[in-house]
Biopython code that builds the backbone (N, CA, C, O; Angstrom):
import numpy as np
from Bio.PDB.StructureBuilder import StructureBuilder

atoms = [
    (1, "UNK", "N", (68.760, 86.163, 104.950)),
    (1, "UNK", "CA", (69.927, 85.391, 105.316)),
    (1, "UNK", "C", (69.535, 84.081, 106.011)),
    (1, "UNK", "O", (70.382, 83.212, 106.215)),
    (2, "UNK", "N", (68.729, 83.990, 106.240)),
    (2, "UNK", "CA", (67.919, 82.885, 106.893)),
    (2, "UNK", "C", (68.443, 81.142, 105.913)),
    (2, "UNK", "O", (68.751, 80.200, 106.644)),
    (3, "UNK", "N", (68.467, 81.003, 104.957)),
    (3, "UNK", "CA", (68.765, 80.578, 104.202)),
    (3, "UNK", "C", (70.543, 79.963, 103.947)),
    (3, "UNK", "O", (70.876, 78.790, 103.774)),
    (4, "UNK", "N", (71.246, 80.910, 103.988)),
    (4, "UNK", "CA", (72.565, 81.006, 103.348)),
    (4, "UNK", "C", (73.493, 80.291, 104.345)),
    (4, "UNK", "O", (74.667, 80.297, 103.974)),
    (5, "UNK", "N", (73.234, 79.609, 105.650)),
    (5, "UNK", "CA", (73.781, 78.483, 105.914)),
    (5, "UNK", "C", (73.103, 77.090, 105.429)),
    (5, "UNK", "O", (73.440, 76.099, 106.079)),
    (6, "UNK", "N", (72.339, 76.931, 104.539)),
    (6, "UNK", "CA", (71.936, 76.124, 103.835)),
    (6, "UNK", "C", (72.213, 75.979, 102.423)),
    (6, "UNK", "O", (72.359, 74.918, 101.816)),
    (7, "UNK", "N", (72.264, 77.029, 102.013)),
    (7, "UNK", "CA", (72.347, 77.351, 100.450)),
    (7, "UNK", "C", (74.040, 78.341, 99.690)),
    (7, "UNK", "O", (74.737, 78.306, 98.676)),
    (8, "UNK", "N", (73.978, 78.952, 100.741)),
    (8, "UNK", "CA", (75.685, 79.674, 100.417)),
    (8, "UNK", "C", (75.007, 80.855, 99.544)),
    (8, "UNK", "O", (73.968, 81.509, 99.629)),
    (9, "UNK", "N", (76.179, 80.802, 98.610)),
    (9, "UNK", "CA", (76.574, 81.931, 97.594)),
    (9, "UNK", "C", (75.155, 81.643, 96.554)),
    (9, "UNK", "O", (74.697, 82.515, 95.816)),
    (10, "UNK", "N", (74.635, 80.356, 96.664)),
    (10, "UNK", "CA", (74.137, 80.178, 95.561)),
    (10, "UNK", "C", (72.266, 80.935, 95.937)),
    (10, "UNK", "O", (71.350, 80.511, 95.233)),
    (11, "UNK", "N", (72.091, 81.526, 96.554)),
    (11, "UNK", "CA", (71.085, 82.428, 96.917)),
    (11, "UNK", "C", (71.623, 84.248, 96.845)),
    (11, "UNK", "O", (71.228, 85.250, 96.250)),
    (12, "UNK", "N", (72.519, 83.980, 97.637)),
    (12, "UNK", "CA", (72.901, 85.427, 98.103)),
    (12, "UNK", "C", (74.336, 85.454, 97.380)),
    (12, "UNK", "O", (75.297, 84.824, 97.822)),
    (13, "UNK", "N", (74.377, 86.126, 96.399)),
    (13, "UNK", "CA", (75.428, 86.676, 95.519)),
    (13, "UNK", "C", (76.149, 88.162, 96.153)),
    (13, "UNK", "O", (75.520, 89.193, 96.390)),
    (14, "UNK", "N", (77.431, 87.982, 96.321)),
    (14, "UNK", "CA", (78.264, 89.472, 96.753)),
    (14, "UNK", "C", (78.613, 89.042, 98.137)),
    (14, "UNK", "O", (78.841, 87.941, 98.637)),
    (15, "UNK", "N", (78.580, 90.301, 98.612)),
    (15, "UNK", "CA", (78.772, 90.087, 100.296)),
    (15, "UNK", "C", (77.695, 89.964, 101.321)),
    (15, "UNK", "O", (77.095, 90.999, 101.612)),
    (16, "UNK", "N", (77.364, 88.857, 101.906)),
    (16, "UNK", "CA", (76.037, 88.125, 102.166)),
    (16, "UNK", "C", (75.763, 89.444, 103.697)),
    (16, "UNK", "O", (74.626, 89.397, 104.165)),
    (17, "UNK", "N", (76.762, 90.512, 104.379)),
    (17, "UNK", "CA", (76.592, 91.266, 105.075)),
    (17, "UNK", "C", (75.562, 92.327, 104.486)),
    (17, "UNK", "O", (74.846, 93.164, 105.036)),
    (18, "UNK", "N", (75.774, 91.951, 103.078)),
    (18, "UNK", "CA", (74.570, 93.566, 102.562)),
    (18, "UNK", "C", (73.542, 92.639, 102.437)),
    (18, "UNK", "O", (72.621, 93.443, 102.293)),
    (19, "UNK", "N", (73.044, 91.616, 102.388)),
    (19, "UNK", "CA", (71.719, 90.693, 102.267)),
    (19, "UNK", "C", (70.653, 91.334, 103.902)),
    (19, "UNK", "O", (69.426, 91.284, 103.982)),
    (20, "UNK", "N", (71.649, 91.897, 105.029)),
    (20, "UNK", "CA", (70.854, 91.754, 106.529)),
    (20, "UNK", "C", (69.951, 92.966, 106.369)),
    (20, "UNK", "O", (69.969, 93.618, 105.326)),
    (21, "UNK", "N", (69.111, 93.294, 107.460)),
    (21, "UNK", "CA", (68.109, 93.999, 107.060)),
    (21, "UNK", "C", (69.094, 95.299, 107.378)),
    (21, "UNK", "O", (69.269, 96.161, 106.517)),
    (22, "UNK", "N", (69.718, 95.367, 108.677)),
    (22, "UNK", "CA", (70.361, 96.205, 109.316)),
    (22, "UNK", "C", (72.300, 96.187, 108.763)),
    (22, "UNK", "O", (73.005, 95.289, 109.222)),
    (23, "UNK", "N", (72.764, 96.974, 108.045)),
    (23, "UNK", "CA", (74.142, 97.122, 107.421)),
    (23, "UNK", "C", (75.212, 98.148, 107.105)),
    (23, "UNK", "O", (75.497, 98.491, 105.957)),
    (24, "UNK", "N", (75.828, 98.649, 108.290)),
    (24, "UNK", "CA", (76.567, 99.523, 108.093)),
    (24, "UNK", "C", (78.410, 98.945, 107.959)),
    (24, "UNK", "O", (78.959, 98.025, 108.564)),
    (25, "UNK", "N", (78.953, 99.860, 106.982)),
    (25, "UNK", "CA", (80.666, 99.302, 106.649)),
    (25, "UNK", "C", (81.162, 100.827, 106.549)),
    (25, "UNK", "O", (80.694, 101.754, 105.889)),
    (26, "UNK", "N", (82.571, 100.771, 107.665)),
    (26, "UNK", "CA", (83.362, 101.374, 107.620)),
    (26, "UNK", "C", (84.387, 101.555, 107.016)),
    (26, "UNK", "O", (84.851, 100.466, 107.356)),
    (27, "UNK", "N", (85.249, 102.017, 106.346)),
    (27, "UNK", "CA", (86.636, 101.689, 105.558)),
    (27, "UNK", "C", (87.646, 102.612, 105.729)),
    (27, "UNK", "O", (87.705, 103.635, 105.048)),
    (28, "UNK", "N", (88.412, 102.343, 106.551)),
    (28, "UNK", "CA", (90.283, 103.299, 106.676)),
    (28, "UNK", "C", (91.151, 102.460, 106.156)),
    (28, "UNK", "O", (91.376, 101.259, 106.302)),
    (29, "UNK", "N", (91.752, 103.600, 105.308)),
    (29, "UNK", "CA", (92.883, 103.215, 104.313)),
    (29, "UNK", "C", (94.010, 103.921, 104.251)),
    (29, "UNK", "O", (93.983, 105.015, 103.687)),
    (30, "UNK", "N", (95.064, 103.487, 104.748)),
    (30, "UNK", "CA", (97.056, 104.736, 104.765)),
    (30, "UNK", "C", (97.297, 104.390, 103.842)),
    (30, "UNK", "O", (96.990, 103.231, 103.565)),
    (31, "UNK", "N", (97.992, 105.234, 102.854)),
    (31, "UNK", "CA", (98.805, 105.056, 101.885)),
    (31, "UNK", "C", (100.261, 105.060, 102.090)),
    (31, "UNK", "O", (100.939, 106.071, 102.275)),
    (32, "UNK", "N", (100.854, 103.379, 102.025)),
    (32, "UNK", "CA", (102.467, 103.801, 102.128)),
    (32, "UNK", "C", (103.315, 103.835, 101.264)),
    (32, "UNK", "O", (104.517, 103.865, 101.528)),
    (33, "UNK", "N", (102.814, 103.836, 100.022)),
    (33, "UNK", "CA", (103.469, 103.908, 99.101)),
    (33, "UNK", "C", (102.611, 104.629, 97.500)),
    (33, "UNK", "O", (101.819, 103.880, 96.928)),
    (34, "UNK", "N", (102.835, 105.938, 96.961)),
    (34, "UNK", "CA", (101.887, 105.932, 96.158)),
    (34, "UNK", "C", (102.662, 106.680, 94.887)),
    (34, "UNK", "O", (102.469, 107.883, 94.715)),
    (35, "UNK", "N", (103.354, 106.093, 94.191)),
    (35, "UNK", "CA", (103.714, 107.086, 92.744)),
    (35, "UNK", "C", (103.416, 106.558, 91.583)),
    (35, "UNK", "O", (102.346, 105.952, 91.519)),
    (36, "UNK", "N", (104.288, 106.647, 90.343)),
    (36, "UNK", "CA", (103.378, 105.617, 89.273)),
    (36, "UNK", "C", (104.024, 104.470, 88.909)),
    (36, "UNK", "O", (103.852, 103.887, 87.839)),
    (37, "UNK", "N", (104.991, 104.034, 90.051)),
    (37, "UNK", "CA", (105.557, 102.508, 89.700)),
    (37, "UNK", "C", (104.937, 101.396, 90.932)),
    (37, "UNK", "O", (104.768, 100.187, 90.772)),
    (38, "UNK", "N", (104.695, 102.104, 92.043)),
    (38, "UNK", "CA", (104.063, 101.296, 93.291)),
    (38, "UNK", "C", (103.280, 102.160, 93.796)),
    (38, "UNK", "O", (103.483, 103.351, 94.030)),
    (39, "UNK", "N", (101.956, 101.233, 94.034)),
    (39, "UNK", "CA", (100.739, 101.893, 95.061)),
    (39, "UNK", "C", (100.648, 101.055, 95.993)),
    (39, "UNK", "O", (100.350, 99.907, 95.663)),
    (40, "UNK", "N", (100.907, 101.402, 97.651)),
    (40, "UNK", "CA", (100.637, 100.390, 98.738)),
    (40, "UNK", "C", (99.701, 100.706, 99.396)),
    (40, "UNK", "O", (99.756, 101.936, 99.417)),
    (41, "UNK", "N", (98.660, 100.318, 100.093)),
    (41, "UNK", "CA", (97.612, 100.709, 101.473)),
    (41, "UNK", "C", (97.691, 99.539, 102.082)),
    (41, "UNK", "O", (97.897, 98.413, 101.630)),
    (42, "UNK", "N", (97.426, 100.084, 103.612)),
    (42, "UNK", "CA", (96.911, 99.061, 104.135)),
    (42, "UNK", "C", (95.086, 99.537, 104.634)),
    (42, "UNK", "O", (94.937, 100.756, 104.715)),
    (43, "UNK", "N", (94.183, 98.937, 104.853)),
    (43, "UNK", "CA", (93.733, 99.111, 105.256)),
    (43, "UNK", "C", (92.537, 98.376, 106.365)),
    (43, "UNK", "O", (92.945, 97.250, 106.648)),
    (44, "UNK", "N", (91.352, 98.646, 106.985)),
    (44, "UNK", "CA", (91.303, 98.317, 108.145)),
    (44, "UNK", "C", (89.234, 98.894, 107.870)),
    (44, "UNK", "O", (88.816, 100.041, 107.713)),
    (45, "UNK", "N", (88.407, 97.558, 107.914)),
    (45, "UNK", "CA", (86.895, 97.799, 107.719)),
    (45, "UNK", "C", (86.501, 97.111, 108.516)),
    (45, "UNK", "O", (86.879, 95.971, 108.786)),
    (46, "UNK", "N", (85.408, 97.943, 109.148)),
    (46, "UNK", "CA", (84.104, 97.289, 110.453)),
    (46, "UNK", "C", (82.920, 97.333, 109.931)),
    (46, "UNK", "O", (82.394, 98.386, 109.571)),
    (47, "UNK", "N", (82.307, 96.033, 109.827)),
    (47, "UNK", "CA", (81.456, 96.090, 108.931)),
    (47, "UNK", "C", (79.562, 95.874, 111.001)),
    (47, "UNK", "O", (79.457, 95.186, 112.017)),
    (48, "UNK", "N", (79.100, 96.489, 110.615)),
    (48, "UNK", "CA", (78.242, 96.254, 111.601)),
    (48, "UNK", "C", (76.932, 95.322, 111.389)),
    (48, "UNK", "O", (76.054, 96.180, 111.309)),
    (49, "UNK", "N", (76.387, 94.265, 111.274)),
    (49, "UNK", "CA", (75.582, 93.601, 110.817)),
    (49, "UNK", "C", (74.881, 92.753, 112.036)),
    (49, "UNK", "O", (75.318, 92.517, 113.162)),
    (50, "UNK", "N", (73.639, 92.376, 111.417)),
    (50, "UNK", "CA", (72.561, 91.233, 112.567)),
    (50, "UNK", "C", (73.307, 91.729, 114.194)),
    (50, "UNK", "O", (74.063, 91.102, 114.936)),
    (51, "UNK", "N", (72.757, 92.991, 114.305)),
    (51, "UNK", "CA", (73.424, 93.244, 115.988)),
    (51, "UNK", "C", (75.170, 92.754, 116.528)),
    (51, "UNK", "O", (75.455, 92.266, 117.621)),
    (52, "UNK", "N", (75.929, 93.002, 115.629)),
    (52, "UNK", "CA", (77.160, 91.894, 115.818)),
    (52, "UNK", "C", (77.934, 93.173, 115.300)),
    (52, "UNK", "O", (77.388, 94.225, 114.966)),
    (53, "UNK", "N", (79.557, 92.865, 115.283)),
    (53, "UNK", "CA", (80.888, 93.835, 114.817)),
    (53, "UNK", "C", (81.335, 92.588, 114.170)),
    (53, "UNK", "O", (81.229, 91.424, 114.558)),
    (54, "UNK", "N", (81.848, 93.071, 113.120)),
    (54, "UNK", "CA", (82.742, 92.275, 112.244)),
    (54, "UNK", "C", (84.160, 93.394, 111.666)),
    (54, "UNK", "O", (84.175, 94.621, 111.568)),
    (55, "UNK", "N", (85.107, 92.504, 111.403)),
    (55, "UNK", "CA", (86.711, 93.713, 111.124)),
    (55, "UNK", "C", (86.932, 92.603, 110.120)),
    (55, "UNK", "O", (86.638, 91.416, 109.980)),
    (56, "UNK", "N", (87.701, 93.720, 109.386)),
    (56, "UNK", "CA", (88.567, 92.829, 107.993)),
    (56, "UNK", "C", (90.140, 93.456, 107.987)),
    (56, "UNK", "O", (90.259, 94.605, 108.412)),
    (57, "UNK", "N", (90.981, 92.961, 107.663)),
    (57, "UNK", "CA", (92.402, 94.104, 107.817)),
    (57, "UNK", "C", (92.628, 93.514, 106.007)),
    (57, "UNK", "O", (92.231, 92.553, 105.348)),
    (58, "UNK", "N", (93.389, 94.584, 105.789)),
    (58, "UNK", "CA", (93.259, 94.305, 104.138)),
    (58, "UNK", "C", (94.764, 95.168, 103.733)),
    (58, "UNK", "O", (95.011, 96.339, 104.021)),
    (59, "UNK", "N", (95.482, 94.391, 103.131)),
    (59, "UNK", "CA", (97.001, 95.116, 102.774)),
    (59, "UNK", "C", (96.873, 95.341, 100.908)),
    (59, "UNK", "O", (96.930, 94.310, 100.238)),
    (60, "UNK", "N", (96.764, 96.226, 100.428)),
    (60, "UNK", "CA", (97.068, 96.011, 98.839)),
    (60, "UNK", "C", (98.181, 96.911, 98.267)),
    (60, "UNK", "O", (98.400, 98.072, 98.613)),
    (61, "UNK", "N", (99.006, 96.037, 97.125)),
    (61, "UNK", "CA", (100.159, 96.493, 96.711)),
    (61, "UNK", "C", (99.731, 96.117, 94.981)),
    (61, "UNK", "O", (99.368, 95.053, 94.480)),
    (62, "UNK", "N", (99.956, 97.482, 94.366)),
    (62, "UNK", "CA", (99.775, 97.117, 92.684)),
    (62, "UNK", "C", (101.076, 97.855, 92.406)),
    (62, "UNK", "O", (101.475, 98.769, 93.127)),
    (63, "UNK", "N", (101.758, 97.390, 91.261)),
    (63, "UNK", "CA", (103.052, 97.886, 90.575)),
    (63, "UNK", "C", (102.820, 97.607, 89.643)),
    (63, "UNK", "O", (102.099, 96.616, 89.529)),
    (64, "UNK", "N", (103.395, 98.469, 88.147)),
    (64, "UNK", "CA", (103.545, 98.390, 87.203)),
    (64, "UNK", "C", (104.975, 98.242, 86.445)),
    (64, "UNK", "O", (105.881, 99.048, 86.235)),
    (65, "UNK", "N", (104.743, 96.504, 86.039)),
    (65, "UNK", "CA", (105.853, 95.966, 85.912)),
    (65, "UNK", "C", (107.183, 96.474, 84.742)),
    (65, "UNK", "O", (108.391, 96.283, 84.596)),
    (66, "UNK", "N", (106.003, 97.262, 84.038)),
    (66, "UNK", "CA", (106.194, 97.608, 82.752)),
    (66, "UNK", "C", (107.357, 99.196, 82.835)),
    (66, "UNK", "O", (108.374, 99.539, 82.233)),
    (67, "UNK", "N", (106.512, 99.788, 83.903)),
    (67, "UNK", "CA", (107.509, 101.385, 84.257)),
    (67, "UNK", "C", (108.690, 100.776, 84.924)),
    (67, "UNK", "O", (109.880, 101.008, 84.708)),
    (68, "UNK", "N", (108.136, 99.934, 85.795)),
    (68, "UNK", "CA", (110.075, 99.200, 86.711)),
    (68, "UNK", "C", (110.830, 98.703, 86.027)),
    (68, "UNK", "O", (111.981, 99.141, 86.032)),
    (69, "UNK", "N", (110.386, 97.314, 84.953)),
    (69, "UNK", "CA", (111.991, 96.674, 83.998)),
    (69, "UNK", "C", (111.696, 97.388, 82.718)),
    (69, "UNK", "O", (112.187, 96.959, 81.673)),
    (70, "UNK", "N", (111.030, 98.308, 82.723)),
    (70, "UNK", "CA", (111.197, 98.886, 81.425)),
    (70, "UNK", "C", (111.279, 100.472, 80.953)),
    (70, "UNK", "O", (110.847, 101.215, 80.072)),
    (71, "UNK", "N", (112.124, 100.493, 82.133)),
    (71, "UNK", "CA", (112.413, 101.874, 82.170)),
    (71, "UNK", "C", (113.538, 102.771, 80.667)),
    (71, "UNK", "O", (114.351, 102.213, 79.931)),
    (72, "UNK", "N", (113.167, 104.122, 80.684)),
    (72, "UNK", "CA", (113.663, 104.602, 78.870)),
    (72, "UNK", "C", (114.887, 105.473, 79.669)),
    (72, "UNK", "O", (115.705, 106.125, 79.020)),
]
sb = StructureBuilder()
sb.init_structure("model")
sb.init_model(0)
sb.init_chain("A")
sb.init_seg("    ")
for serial, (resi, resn, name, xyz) in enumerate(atoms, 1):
    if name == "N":
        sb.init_residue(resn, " ", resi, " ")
    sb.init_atom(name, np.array(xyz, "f"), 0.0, 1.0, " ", f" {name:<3s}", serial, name[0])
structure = sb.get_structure()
């Protein structure tokens, strides 16, 4: 990583946290919504890297547009 405030993405491809020598990631995820027209989570990752804490909060919503206006 020594590098990648010089160079970016264009050395270290993905998530430059898995490049450190030392890399642990946590991931909690609720489901508030889950059948086969809407899937919701929110969720909530601590990623531990170069002696440091890092958090991400992360909301995802997929629907299928096709089962909702096109219902038989």
């Amino acid at each position: 990583m020594i590098l990648y405030q010089k160079y970016g993405n264009q050395l270290y491809w993905g998530n430059p946290f898995k490049q450190s020598g030392k890399y642990t990631e946590n991931k909690f995820y609720i489901k508030i919504f889950n059948n086969e027209r809407v899937k919701a989570k929110i969720g909530y990752t601590l990623y531990f890297a170069e002696n440091k804490i890092y958090h991400e909060q992360v909301r995802t919503l997929k629907a299928s547009l096709e089962k909702i206006f096109l219902k038989k």
